[in-house]
N, C-alpha and C positions, 0 to 999 in steps of 0.2 A: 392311806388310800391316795392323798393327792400325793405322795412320793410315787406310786407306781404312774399313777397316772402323766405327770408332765416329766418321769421318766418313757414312756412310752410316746408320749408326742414328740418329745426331744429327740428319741432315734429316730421317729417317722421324719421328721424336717432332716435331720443329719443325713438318710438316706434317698428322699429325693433332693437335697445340696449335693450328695454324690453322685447322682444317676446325670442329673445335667450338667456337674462340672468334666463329667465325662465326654461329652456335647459343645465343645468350645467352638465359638462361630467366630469369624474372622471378617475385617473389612479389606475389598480389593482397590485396586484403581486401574482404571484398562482405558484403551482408547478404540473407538470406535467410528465406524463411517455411517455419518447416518442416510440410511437406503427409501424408506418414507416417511413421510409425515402426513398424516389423513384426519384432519376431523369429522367426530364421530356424531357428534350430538351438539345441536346451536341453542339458544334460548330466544324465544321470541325477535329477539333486538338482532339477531347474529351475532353472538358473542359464542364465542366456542365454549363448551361444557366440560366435554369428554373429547383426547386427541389418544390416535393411535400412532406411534412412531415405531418405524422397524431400522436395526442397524444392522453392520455387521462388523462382528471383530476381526478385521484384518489383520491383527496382529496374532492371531491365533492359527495352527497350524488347521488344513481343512476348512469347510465350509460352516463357519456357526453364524445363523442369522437368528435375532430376537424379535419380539413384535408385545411391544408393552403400552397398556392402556394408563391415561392419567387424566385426571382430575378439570374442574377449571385454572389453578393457579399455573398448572404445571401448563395446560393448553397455553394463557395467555403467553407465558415465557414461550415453551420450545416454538413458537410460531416465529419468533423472531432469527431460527436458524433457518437453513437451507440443506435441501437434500443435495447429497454428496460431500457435504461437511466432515471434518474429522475432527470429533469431539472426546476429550475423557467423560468417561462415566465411575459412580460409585457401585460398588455391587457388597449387598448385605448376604455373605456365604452364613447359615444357621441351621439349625437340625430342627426339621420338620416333624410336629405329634405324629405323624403318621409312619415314623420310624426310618426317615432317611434324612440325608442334606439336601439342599436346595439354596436356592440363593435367589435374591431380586435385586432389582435396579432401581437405586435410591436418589440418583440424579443422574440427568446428563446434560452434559455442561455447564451453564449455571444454573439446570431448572431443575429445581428439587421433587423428588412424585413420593407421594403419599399412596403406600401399597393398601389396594382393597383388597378386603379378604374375600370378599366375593366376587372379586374378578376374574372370569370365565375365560377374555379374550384373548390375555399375555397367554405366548407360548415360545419356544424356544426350540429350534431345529439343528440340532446337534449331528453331524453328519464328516466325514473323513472320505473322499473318492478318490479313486482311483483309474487309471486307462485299464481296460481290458482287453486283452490281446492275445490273438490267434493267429499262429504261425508268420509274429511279425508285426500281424496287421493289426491297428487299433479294428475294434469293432463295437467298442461302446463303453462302458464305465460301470464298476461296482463301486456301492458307496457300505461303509461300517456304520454303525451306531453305536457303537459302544465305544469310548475315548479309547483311544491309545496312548501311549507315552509320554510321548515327543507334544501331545497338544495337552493334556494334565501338569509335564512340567511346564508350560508355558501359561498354561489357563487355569489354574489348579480348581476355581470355583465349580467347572465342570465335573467334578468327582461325583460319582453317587452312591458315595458309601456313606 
């Protein structure tokens, strides 16, 4: 009996070690411009709690702007940059339980952010535009959502597969 049995637990670990080494996540490093900095939430004294920073990766093809909430440690550092900075950021590319990839932003520049898992506010505006033109004339812009190419070879974190 305990032959069947820690035969049978032994494949069940065997087969979730396969199912998530199917699932391999990646570390990026990108460089970014940072577009705000807002703090969210002070503590009595004014010391910042919670900061929201938005960047954008200018090095990516199209328009991808983020907007990511952090902590007090991460507040006290990124106050010390300036908007319009151009900073590296880390980004943790991983496979989400909910059945896709996803990725977050684990620093930027030297301010390290501890992702909450209950954070509502981070989101990320993934968009590719274009002129729109009629007989010639611009007349406005269509924008895709859905990556194209030319910005996955360059961005590859953006995949959502």
């Amino acid at each position: 009996m305990k032959k069947k049995i820690f035969g049978f637990l032994g494949l069940s670990v065997l087969a979730v070690g396969a199912l998530t080494g199917c699932h391999k996540g990646k570390t990026f490093d990108a460089n970014v411009e940072i577009t705000r900095i807002s703090p969210v939430r002070k503590d009595e004294n004014g010391r910042t709690l919670v900061t929201d920073v938005e960047f954008d990766y200018k090095e990516c093809p199209g328009e991808q702007i983020e907007n990511i909430r952090g902590g007090e440690e991460f507040s006290q550092c990124i106050a010390k940059h300036a908007v319009g900075k151009n900073v590296p950021i880390k980004i943790d590319y991983h496979w989400d339980p909910e059945g896709h990839y996803t990725w977050d932003v684990l620093q930027i520049a030297d301010c390290k952010r501890v992702k909450d898992e209950n954070d509502e506010a981070s989101f990320a505006t993934i968009r590719e535009c274009e002129d729109s033109k009629e007989n010639g004339v611009t007349v406005g812009f269509e924008c895709q959502i859905a990556p194209k190419k030319e910005l996955l070879k360059k961005c590859p974190w953006f995949a959502p597969h």
